[in-house]
C-alpha positions in Angstrom: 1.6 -6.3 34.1 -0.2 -3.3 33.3 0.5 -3.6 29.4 -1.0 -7.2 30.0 -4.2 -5.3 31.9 -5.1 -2.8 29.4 -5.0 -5.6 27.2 -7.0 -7.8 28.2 -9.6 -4.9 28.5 -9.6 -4.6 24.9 -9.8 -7.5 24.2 -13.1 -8.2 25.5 -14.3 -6.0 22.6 -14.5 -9.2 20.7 -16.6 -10.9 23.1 -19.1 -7.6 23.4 -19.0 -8.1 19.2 -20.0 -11.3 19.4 -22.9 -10.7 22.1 -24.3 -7.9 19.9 -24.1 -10.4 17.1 -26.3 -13.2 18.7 -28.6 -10.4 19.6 -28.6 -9.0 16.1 -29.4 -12.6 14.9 -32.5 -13.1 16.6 -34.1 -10.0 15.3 -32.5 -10.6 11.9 -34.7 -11.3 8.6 -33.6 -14.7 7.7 -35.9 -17.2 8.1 -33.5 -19.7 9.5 -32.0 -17.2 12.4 -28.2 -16.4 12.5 -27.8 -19.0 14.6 -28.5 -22.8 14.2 -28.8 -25.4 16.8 -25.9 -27.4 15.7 -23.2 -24.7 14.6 -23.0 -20.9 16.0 -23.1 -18.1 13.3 -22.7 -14.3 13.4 -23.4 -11.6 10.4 -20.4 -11.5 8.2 -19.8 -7.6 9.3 -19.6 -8.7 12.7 -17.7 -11.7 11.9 -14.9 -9.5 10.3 -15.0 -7.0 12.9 -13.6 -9.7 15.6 -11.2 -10.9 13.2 -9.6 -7.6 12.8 -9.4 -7.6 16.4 -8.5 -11.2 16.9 -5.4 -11.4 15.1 -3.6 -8.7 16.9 -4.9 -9.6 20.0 -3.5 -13.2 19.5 -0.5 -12.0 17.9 -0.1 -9.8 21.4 -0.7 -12.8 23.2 2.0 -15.0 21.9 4.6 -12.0 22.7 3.7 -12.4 25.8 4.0 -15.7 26.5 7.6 -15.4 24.9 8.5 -12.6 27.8 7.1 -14.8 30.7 9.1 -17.6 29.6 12.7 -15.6 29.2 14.1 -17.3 32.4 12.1 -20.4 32.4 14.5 -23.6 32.6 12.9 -27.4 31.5 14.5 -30.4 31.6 13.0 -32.9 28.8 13.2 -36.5 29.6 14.8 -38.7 27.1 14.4 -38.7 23.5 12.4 -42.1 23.1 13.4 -44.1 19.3 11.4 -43.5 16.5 8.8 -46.5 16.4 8.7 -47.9 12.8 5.7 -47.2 10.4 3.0 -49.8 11.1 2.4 -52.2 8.4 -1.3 -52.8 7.2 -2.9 -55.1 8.9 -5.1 -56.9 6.9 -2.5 -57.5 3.5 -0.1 -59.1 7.4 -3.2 -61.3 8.2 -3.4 -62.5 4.4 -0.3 -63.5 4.0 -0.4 -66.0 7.4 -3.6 -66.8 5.9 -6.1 -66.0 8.7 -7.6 -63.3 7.3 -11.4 -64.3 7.9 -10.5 -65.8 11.5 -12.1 -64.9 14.4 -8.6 -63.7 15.5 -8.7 -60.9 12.7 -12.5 -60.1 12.8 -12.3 -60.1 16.6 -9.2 -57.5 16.8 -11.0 -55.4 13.7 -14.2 -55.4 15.9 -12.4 -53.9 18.9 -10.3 -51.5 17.1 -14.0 -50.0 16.1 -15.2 -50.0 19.3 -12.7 -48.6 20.7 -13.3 -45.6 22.9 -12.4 -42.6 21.4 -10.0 -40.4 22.8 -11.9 -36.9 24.3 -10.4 -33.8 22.6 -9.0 -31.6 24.5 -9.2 -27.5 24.9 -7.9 -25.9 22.2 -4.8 -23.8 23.2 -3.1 -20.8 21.6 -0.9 -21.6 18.9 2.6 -20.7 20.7 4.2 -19.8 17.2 3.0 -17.1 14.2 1.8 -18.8 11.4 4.5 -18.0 8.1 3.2 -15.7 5.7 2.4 -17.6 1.8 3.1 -15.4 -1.6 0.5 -13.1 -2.5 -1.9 -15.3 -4.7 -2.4 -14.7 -7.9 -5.2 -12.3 -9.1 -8.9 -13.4 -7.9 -11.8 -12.6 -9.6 -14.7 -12.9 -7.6 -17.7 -15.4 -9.1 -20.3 -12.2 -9.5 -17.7 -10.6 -11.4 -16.5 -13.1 -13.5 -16.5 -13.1 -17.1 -19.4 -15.3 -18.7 -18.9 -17.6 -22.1 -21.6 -18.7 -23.6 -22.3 -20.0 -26.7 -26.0 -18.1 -28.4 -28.8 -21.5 -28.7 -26.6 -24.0 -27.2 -27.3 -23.3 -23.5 -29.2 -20.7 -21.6 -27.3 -18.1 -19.9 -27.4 -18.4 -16.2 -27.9 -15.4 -14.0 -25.0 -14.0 -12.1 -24.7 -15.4 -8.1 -24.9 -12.3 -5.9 -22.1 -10.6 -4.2 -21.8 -11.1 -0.3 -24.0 -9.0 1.4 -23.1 -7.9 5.2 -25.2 -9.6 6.9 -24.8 -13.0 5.2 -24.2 -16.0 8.2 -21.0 -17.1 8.6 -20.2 -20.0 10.7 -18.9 -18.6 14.3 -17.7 -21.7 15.4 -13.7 -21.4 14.9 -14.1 -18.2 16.0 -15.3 -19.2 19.6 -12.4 -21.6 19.8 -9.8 -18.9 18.8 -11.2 -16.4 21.5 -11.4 -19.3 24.3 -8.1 -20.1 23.5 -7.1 -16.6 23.8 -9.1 -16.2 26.8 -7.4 -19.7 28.6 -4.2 -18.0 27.6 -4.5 -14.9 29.0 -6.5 -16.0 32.5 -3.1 -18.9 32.9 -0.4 -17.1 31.3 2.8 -19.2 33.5 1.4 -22.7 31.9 1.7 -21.2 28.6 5.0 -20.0 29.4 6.2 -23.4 30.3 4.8 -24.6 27.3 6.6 -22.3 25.4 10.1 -23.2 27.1 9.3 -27.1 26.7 9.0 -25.9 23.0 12.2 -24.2 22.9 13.7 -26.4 24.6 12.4 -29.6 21.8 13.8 -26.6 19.2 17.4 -26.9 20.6 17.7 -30.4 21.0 16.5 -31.0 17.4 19.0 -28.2 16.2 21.8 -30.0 17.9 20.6 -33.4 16.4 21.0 -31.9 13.2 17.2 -31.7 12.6 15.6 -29.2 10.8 13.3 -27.1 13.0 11.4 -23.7 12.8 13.9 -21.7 14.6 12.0 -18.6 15.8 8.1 -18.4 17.4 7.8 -14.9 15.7 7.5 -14.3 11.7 9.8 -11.8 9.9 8.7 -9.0 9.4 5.6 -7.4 10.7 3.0 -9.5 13.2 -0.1 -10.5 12.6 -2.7 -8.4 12.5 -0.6 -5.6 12.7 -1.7 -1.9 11.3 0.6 0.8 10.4 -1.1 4.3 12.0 -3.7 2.7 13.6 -5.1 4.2 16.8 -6.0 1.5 18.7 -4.9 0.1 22.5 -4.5 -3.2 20.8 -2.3 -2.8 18.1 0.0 0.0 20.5 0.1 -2.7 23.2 1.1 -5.4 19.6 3.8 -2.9 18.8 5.0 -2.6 22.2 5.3 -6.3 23.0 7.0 -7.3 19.5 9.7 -4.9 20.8 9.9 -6.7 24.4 9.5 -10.2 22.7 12.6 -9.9 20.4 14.4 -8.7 23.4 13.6 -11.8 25.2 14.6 -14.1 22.2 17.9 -12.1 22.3 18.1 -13.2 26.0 21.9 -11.1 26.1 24.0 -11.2 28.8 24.2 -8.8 30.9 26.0 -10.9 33.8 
């Protein structure tokens, strides 16, 4: 528990960032603010400065969700049948030859006016997202070689690098750290999320189904920093350790 409480101390950090950046925006040059009134925005410094601290501190927060959930026992109700795909149903409704009824217009017309369904909260993704190959080589557009042809068209000027306090749109961002925040403040329903996921994993396994088998990447975490000083990447090196433990789960009956 005190691992988790330093923790959470740092990470409010992100939070302070993002304050600073709203303030920052209001006094900023741009005509247009750094924040609209649809979609939140922050400096792209400050945008990168939470995202450095966002992806350990998530990272950090998934390990420990995997500890609290060590001992946690769920039992999953019945696996229901696959329901086949649903065939179209307008090529259905031409073949019986009531396409144009009032039958067909009348089902279309509710299917649009259907309710939608609310979206929920978004929660903390209870398993590290796989790291893709290196790309290939990127050349960025303001340094990017230029062909043109002398009289057959005008040469256009180069776009300008990104400056530091460009906008970015803020609005995953606020999701991520709510998430993490929801996680954090609730941490035994995330754990019993986790084990309901562990427990889907080994049923699928059994069935012969091909699952991802472990919540945690090889290899480093996200985020993580090799000689970094700070709380949150210690307290991320500390809980990798604990978490692997508790995915060992060895018996010492």
């Amino acid at each position: 528990m005190a691992i988790a409480e330093g923790w959470a101390q740092q990470v409010a950090s992100p939070n302070e960032a993002s304050e600073n950046g709203r303030d920052t925006a209001g006094s900023s040059g741009h005509p247009e603010g750094m924040r609209s009134e649809s979609r939140p925005a922050l400096p792209r410094h400050l945008h990168r400065a939470v995202l450095r601290l966002l992806r350990p501190a998530e990272a950090a927060a998934r390990r420990l969700i995997v500890v609290a959930a060590r001992d946690l026992v769920v039992t999953l109700p019945p696996a229901r049948p696959r329901k086949p795909a649903p065939q179209p149903a307008a090529p259905a409704l031409r073949r019986l030859g009531i396409a144009g009824s009032p039958l067909a217009t009348g089902a279309a017309a509710a299917a649009i006016t259907a309710p939608a369904r609310p979206r929920s909260a978004p929660s903390l993704p209870l398993i590290d997202p796989i790291r893709l190959p290196r790309p290939g080589r990127h050349v960025p557009p303001h340094r990017a070689p230029r062909i043109s042809f002398p009289g057959a068209a005008d040469r256009r000027p180069l776009p300008q690098p990104p400056a530091p306090d460009d906008p970015l749109d803020a609005t995953r961002l606020g999701l991520r750290l709510r998430a993490l925040a929801d996680a954090l403040d609730d941490l035994p329903k995330h754990a019993r999320r986790f084990a309901r996921w562990r427990a889907r994993r080994d049923r699928a396994v059994t069935a012969g189904r091909v699952r991802r088998l472990s919540p945690l990447r090889p290899g480093r975490p996200p985020g993580a920093r090799r000689g970094s000083t700070r709380e949150v990447h210690e307290v991320l090196a500390d809980l990798q350790w604990f978490a692997q433990q508790a995915l060992a789960r060895p018996d010492t009956s």
